[in-house]
C-alpha positions in Angstrom: 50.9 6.6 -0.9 50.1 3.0 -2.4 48.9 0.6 1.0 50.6 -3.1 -0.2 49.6 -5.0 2.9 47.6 -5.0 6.1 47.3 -6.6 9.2 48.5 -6.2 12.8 52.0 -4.2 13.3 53.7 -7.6 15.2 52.4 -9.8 12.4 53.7 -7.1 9.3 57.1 -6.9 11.0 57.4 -11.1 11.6 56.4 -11.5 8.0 59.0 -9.1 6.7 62.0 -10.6 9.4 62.7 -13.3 7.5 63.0 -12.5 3.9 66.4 -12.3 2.4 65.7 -8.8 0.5 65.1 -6.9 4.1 68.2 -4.5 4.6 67.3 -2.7 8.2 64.2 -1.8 9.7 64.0 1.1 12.2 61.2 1.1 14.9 60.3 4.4 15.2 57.2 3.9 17.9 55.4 0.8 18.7 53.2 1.0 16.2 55.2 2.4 13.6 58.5 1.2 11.5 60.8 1.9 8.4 61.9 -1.2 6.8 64.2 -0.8 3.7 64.4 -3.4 1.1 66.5 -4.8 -1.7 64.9 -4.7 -5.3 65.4 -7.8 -6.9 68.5 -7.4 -9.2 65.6 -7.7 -12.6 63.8 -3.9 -10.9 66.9 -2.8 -9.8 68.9 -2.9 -13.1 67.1 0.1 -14.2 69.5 2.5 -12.4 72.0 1.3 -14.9 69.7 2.2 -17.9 69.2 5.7 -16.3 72.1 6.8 -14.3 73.3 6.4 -10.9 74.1 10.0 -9.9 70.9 9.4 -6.9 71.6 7.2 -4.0 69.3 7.9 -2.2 66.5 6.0 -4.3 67.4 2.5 -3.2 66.8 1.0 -0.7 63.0 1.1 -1.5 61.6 2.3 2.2 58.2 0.7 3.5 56.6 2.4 6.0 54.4 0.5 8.5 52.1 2.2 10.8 49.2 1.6 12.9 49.2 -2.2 10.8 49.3 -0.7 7.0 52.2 -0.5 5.3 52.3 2.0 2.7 54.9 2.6 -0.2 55.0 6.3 -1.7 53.9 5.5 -5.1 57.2 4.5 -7.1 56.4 6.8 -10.3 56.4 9.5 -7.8 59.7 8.0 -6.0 61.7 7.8 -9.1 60.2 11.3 -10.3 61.8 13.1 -6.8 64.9 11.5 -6.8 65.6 12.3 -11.0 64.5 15.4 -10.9 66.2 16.1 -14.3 64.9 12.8 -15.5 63.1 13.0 -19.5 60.2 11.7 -20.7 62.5 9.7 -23.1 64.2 8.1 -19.8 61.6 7.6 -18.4 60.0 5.8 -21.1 62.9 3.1 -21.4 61.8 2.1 -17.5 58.4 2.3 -17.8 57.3 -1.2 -16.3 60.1 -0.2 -13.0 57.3 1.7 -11.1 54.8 -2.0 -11.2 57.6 -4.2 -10.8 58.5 -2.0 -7.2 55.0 -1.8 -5.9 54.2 -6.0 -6.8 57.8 -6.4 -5.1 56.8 -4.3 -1.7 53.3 -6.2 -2.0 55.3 -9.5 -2.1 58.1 -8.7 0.5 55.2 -9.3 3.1 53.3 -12.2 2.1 
């Protein structure tokens, strides 16, 4: 898990509220939430360059807890959801895994 922001769980989830690439969030305690998010269509373009057979890998999920919020690292994302994916593949989206974590770290600034 790569931590991309800290601070209280109120003041995470008021920073996140507003931004226009927030799908849903789901509270799942009081101190702890889902919030999905839209890569921006530059990050998200990749799909096309790899195949679109896994829909399950976007949204990007956030998880906030106990005022962290913590991504799963996106090499490792993109690794479980193209399971069958090759080196060569991988290769040609090399900069995607960056791009996602500066995009989460961004989402709440």
């Amino acid at each position: 898990m790569i931590e991309v922001a800290k601070d209280s769980h109120a003041n995470l989830m008021a920073k996140v509220a507003p931004k226009k690439q927030l799908l849903f969030t789901l509270k799942i305690s009081d101190k702890r939430s889902l919030v999905g998010f839209q890569l921006s269509n530059r990050t998200a373009k990749f799909v096309t360059k790899i195949g679109m057979e896994n829909a399950g890998l976007l949204p990007y999920v956030v998880l906030v807890e106990d005022g962290v919020t913590k991504i799963l690292d996106p090499k490792y994302y993109i690794a479980i959801m193209y399971p069958m994916l090759k080196m060569s593949q991988f290769m040609k989206i090399s900069t995607i895994p960056g791009a996602i974590q500066k995009e989460a770290i961004n989402l709440f600034k």
